[in-house]
N, CA, C and O of each residue as an XYZ file, in Angstrom:
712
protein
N      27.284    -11.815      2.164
C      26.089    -12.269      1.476
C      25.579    -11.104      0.614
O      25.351     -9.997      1.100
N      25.403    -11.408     -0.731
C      25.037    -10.715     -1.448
C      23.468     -9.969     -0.972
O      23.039    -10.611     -0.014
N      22.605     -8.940     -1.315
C      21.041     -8.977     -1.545
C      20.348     -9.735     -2.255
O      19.233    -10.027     -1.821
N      20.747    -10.243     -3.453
C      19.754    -11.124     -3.751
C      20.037    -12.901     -2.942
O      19.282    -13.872     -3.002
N      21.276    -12.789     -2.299
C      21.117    -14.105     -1.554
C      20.653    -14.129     -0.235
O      20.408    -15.053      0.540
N      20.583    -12.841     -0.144
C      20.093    -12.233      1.532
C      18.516    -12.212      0.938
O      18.057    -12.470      2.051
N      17.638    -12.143      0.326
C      16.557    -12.505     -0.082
C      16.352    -13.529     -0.407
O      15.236    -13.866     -0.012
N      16.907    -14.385     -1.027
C      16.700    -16.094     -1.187
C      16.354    -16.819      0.178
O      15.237    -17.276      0.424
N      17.555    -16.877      1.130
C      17.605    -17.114      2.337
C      16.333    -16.950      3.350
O      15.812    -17.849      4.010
N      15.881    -15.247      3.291
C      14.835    -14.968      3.831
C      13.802    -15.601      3.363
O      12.983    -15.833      4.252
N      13.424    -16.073      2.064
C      12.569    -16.713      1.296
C      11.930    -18.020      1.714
O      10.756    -18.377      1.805
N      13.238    -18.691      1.967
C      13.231    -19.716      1.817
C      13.901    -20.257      3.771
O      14.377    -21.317      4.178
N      13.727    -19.479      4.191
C      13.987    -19.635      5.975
C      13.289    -20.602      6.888
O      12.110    -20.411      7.185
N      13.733    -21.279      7.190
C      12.945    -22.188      8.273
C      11.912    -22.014      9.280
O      12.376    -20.890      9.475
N      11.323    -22.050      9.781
C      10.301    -22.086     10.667
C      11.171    -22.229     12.048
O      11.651    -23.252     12.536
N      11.212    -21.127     12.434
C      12.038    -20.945     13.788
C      11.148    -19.845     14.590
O      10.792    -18.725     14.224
N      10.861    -20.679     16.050
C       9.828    -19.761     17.506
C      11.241    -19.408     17.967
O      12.415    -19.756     17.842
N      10.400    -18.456     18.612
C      11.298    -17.541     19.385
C      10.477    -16.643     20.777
O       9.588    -15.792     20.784
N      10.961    -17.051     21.446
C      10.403    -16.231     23.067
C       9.980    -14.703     22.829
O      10.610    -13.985     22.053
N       8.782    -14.227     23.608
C       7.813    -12.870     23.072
C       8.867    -12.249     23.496
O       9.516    -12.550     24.498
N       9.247    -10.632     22.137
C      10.525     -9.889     22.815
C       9.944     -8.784     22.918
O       9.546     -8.305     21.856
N       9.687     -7.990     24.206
C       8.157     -6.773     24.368
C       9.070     -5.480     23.061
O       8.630     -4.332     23.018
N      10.127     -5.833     22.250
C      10.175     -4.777     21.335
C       9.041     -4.776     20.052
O       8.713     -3.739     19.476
N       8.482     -6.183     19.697
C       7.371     -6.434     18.448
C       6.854     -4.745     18.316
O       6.961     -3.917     17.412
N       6.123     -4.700     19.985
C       4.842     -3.855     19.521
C       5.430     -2.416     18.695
O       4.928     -1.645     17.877
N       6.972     -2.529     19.490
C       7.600     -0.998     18.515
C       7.804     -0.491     17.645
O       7.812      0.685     17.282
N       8.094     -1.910     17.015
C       8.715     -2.462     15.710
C       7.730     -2.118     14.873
O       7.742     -1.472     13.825
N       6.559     -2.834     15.706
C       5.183     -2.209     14.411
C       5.140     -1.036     14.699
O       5.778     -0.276     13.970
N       4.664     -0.675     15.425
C       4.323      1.233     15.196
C       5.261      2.120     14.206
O       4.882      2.897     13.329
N       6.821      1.733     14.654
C       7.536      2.057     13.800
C       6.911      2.305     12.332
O       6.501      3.318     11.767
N       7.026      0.777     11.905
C       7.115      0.388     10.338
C       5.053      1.195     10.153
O       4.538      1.552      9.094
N       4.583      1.219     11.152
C       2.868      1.639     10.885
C       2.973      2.808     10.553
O       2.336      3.163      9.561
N       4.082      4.106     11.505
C       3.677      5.162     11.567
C       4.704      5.144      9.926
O       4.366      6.108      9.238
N       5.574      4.464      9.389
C       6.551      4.340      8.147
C       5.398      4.407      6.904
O       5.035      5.439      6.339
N       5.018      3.313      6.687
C       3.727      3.191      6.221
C       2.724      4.199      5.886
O       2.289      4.185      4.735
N       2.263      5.120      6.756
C       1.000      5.933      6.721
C       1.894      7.237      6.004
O       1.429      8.078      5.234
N       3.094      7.155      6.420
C       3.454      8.273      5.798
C       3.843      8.571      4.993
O       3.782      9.762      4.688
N       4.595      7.453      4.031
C       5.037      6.698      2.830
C       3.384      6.903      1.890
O       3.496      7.218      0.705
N       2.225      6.753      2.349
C       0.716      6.433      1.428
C      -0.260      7.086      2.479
O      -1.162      6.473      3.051
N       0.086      8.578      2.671
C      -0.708      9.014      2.708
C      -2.297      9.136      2.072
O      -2.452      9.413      0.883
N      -3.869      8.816      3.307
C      -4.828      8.956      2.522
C      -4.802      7.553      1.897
O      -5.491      7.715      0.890
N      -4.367      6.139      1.910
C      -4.636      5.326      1.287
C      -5.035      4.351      2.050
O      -5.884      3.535      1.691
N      -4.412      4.341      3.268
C      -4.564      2.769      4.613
C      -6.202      3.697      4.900
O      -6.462      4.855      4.575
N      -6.913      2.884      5.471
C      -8.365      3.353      6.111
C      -7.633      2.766      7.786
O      -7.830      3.397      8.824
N      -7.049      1.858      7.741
C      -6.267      1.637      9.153
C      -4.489      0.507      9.247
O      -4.062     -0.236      8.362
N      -4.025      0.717     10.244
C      -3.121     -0.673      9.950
C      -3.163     -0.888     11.409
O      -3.184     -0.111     12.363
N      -3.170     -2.442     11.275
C      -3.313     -3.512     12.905
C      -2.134     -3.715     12.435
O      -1.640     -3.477     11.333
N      -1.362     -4.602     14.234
C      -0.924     -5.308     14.294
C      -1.664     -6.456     14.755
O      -2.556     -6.498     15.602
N      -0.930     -7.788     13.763
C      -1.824     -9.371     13.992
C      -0.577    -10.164     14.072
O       0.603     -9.912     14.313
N      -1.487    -11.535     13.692
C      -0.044    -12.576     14.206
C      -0.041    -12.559     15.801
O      -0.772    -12.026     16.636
N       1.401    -13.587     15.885
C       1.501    -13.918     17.163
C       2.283    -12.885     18.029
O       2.256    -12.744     19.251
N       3.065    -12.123     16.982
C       3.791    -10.920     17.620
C       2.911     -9.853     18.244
O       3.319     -8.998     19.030
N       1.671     -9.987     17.819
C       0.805     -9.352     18.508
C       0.346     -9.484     19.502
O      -0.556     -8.718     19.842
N       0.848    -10.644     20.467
C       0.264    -11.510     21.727
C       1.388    -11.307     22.565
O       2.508    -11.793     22.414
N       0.918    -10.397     23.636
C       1.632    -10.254     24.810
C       2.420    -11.762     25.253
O       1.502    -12.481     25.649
N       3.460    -12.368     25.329
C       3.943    -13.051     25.718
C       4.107    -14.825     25.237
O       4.456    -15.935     25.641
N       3.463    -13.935     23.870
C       3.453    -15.612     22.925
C       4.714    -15.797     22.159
O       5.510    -14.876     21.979
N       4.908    -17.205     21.637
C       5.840    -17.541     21.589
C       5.557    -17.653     19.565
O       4.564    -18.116     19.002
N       6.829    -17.044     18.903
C       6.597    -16.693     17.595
C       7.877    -16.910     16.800
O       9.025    -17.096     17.203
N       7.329    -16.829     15.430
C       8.295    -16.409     14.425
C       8.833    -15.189     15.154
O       8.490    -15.005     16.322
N       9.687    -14.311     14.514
C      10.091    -13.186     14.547
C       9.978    -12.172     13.598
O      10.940    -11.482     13.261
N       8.624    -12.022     13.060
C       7.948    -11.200     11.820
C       6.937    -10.779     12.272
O       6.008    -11.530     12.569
N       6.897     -9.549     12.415
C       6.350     -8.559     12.128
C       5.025     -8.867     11.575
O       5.130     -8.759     10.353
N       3.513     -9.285     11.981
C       2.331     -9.248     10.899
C       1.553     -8.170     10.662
O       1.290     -7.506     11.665
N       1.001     -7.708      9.390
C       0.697     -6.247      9.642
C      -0.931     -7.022      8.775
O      -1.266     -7.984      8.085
N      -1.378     -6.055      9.290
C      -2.917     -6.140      8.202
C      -3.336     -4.654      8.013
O      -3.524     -3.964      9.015
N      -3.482     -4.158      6.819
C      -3.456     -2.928      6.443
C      -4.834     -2.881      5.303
O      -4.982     -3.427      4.210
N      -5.616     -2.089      6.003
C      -6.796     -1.887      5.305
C      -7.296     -0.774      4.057
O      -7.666      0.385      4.247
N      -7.236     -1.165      3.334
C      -7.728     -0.365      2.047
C      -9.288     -0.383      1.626
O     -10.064     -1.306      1.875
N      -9.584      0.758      0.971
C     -10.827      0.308      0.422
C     -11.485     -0.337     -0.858
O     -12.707     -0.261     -0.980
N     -10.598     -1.072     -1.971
C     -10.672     -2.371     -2.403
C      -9.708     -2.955     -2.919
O      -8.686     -2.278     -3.029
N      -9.675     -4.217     -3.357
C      -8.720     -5.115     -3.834
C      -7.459     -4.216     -4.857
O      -6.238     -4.372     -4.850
N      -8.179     -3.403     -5.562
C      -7.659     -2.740     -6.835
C      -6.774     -1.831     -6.467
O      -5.674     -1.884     -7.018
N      -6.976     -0.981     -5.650
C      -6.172     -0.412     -4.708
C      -5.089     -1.145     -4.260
O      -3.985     -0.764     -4.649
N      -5.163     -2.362     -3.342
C      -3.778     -3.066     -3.052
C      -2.861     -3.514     -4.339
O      -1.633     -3.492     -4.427
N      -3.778     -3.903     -5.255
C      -2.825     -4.164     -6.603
C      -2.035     -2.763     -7.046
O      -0.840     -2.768     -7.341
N      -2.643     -1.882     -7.052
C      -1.960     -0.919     -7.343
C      -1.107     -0.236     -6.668
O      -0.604      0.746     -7.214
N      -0.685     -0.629     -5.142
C       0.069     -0.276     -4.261
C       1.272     -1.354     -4.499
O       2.306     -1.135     -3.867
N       1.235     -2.455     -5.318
C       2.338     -3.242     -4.972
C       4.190     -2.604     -5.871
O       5.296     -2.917     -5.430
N       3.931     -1.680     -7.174
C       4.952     -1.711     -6.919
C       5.611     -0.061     -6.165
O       6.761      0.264     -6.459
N       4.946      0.662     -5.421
C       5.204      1.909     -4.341
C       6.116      0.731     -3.331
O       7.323      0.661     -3.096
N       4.962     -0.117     -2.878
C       5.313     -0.704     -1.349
C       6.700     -1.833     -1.619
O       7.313     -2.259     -0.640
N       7.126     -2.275     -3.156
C       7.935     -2.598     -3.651
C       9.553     -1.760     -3.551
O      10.644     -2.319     -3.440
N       9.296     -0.366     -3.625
C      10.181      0.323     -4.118
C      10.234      1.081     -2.807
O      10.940      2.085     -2.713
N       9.381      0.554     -1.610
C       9.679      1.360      0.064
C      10.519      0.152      0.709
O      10.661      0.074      1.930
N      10.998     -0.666     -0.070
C      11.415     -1.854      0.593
C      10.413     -3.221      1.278
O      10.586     -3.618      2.431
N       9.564     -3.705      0.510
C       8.660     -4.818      0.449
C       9.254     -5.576     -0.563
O       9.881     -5.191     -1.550
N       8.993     -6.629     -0.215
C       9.083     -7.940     -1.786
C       7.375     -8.390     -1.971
O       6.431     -7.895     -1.356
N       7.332     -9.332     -2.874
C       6.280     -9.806     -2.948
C       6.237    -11.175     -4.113
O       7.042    -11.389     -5.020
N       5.401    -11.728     -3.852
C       5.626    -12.765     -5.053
C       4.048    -12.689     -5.794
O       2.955    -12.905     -5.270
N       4.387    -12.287     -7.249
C       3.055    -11.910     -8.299
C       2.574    -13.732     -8.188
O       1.595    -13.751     -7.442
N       2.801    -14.735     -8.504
C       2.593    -15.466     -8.184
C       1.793    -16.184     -7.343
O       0.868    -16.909     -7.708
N       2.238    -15.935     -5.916
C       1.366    -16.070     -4.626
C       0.409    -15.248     -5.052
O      -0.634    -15.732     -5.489
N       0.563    -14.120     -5.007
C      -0.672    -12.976     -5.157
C      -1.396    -13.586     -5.685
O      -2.256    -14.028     -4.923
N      -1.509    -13.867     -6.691
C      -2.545    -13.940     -7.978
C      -3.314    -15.408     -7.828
O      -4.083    -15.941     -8.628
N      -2.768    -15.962     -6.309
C      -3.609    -16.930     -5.880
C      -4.445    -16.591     -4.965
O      -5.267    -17.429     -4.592
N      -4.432    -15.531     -4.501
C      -5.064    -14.915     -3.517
C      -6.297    -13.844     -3.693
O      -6.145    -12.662     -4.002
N      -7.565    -14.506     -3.429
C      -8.856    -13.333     -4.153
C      -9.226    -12.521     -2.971
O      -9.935    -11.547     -3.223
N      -8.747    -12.806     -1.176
C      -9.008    -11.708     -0.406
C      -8.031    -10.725     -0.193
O      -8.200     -9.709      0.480
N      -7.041    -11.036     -0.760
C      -5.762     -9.900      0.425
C      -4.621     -9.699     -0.802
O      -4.820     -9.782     -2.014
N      -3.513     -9.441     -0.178
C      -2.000     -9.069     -0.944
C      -1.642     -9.233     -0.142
O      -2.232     -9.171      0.936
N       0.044     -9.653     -0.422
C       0.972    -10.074      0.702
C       2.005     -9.924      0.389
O       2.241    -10.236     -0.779
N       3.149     -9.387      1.219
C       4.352     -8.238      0.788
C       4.783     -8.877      2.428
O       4.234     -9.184      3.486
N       6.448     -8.813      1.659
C       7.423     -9.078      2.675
C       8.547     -7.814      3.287
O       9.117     -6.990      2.571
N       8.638     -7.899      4.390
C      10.315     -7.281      3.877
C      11.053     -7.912      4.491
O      10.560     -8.924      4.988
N      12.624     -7.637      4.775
C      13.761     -8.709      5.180
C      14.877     -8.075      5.295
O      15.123     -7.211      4.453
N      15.921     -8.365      6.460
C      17.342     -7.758      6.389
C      17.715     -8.916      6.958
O      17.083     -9.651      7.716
N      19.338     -9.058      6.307
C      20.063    -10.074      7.121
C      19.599    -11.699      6.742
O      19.632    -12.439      7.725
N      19.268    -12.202      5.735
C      18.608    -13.652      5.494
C      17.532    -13.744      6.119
O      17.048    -14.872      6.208
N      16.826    -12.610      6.741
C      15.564    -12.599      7.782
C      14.449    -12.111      7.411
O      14.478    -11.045      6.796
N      13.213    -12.738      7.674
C      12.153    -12.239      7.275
C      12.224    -11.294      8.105
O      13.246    -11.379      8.786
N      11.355    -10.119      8.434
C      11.325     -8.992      9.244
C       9.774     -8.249      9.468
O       9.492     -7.681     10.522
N       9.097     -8.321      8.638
C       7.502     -8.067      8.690
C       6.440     -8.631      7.277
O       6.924     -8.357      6.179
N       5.525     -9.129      7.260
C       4.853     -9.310      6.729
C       3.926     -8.707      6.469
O       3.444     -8.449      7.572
N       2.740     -7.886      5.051
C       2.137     -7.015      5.138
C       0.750     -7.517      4.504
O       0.699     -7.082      3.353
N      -0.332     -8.224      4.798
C      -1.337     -7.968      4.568
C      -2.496     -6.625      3.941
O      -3.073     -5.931      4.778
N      -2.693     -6.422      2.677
C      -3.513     -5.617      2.301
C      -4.653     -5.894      2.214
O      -4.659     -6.792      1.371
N      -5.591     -5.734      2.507
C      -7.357     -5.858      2.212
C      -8.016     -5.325      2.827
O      -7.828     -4.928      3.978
N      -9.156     -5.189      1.993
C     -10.317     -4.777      2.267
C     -10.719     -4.322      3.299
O     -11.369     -5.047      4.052
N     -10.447     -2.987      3.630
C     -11.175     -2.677      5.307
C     -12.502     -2.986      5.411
O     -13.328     -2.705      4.542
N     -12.866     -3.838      6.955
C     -14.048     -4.055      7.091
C     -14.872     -5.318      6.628
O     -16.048     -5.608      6.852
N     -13.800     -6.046      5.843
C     -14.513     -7.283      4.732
C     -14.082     -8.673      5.703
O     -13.180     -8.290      6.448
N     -14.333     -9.851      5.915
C     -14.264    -11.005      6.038
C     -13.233    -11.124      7.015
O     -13.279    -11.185      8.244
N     -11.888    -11.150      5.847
C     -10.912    -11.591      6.460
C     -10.293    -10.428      7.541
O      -9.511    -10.759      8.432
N     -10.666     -9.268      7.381
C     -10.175     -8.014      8.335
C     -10.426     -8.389      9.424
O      -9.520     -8.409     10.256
N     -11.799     -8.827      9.784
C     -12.890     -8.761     10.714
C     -12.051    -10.401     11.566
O     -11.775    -10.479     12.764
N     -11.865    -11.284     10.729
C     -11.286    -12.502     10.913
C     -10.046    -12.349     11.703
O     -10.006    -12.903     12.802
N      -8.885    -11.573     11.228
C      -7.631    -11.711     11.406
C      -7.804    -10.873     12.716
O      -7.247    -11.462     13.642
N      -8.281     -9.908     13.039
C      -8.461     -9.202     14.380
C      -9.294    -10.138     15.890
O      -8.951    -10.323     17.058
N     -10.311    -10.471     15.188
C     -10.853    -11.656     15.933
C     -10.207    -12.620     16.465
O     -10.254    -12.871     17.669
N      -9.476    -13.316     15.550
C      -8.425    -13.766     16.047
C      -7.744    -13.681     17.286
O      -7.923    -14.343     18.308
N      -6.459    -12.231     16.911
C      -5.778    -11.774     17.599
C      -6.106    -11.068     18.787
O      -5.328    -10.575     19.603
N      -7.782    -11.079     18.791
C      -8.063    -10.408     19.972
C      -8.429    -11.386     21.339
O      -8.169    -11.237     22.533
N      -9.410    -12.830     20.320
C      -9.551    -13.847     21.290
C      -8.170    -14.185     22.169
O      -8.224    -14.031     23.389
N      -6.917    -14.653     21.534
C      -5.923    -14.755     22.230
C      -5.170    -14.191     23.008
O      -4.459    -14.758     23.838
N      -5.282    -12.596     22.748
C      -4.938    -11.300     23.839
C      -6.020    -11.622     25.077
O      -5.651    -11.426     26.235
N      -7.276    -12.088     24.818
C      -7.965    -12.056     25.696
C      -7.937    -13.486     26.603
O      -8.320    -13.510     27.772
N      -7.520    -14.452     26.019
C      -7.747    -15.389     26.412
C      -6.522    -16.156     26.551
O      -5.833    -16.600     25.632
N      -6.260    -16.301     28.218
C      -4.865    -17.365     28.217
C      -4.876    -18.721     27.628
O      -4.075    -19.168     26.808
N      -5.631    -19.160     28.022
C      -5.657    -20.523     27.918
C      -5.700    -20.965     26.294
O      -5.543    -22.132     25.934
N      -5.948    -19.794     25.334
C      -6.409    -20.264     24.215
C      -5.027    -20.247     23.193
O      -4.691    -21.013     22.289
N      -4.270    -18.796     23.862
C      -2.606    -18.571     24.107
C      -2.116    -19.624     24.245
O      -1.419    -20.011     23.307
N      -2.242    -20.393     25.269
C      -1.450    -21.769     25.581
C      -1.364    -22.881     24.686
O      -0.457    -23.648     24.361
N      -2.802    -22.723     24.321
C      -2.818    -24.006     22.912
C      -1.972    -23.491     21.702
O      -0.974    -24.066     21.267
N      -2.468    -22.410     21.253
C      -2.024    -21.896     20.299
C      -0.656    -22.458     20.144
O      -0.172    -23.076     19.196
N      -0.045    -22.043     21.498
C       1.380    -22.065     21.716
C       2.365    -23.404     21.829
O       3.510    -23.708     21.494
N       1.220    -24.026     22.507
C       1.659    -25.897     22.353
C       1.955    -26.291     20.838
O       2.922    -26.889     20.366
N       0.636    -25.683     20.125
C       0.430    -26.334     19.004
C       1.054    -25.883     18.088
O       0.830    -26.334     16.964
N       2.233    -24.642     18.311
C       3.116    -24.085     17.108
C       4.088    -24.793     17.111
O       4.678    -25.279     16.146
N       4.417    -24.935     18.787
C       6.008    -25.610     18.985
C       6.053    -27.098     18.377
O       7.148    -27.467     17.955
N       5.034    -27.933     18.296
C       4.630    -28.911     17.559
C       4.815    -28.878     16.180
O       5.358    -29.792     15.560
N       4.409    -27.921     15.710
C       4.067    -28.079     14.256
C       5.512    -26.924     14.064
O       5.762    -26.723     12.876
N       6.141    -26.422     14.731
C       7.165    -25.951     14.267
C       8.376    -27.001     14.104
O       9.077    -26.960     13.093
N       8.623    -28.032     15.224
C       9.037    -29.526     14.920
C       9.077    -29.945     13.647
O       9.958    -29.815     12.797
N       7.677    -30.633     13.601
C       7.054    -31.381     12.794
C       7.509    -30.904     11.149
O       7.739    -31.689     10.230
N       7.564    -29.340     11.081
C       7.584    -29.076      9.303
C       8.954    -27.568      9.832
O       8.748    -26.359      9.727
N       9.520    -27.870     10.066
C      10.977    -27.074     10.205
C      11.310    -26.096      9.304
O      11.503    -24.898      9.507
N      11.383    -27.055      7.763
C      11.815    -26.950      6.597
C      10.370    -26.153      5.546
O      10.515    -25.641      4.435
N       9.517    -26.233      6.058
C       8.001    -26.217      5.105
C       6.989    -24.892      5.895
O       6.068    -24.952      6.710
N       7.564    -23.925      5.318
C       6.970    -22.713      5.897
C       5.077    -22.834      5.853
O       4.275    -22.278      6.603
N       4.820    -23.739      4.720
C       3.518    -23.060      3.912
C       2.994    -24.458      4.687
O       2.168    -24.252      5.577
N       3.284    -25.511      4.509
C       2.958    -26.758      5.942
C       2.642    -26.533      7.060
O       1.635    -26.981      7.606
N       3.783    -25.520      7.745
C       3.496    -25.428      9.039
C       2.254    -24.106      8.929
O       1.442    -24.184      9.851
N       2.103    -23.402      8.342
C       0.996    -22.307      8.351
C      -0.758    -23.026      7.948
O      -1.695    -22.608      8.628
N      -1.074    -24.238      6.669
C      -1.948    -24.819      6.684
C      -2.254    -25.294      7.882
O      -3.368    -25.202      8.398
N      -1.063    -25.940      8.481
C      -1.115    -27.058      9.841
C      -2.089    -26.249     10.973
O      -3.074    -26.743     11.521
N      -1.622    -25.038     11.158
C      -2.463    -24.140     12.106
C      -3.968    -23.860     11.469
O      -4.738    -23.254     12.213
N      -4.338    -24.150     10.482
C      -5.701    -23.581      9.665
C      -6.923    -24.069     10.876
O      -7.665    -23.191     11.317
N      -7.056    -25.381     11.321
C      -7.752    -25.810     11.992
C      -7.933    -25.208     13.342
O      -9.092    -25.074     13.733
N      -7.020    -24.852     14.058
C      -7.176    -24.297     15.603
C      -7.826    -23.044     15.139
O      -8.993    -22.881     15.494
N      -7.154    -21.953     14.259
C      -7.636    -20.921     13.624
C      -9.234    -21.107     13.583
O      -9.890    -20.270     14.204
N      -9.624    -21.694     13.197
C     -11.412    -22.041     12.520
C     -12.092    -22.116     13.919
O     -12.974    -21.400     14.392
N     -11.319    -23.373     14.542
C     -11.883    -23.375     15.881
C     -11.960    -22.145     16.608
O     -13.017    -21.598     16.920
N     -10.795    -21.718     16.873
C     -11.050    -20.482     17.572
C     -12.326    -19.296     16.971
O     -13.373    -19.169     17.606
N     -12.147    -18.759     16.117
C     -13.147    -17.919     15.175
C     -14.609    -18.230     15.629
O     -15.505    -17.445     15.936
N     -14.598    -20.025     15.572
C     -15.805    -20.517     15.858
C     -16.308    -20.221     17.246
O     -17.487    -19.876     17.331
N     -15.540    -20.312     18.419
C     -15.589    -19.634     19.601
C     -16.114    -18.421     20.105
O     -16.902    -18.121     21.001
N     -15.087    -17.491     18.816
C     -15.203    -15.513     19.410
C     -16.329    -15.853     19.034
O     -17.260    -15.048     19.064
């Protein structure tokens, strides 16, 4: 397989769970401590989020990162560094997006981490941690979560951006909860 078909593939990859593998949390630190040192002086912090972030949840196999800067202009101007450290990105998506940036990377037809840029401290920071913290904290909320991926991982197999709206609602709910 060529790279640019080994990027198509990853692109365009199915919606496939996979049993919690306790390497995630390494994987991030890895690519975190990669990161900070690659842009020095530019992250104000980097989380790990997503489901890979949940002790024993059941996930894609990507990597979610949320990486905090101090404004939008800044992440635009990081996209083509984090481009040329091995990220993809689509200008496209971006430029639909007025809170964040979003950068891929991939080996093997595989997605491999996802990178969230924004705003330290703003909305969605505060959001995406909230999140990930209610469900670290909370089994039972884990469990739904988890019912409700394997469902909707079914349901839209083929439809990455389907099955991610599909979750928008439990998301809200939960938020509404923390």
């Amino acid at each position: 397989m060529t790279e640019e078909e080994s990027l198509l593939a990853a692109i365009n990859e199915n919606v496939e769970l996979h049993s919690y593998d306790s390497s995630w949390p390494k994987v991030f630190e890895a690519e975190r401590e990669r990161l900070m040192s690659l842009f020095q002086d530019v992250f104000i912090d980097i989380q790990h989020i997503g489901s890979t972030a949940i002790h024993g949840l059941t996930s894609k196999p990507i990597i979610d990162i949320i990486a905090g800067v101090e404004s939008i202009s800044i992440a635009e101007r990081l996209a083509l560094p984090l481009c040329e450290s091995g990220y993809n990105t689509s200008a496209e998506f971006n430029e639909s997006l007025s809170d964040r940036k979003w950068f891929m990377r991939w080996a093997n037809g595989h997605r491999t981490h996802h990178l969230h840029l924004v705003v330290h401290g703003s909305k969605i920071w505060h959001e995406r941690l909230k999140f990930r913290d209610k469900l670290r904290s909370n089994s039972e909320c884990a469990a739904r979560y988890t019912e409700l991926k394997t469902k909707l991982a079914i349901m839209h197999s083929v439809d990455r951006e389907a099955y991610t709206n599909a979750k928008e609602e439990f998301v809200v709910s939960i938020l509404r909860e923390a």
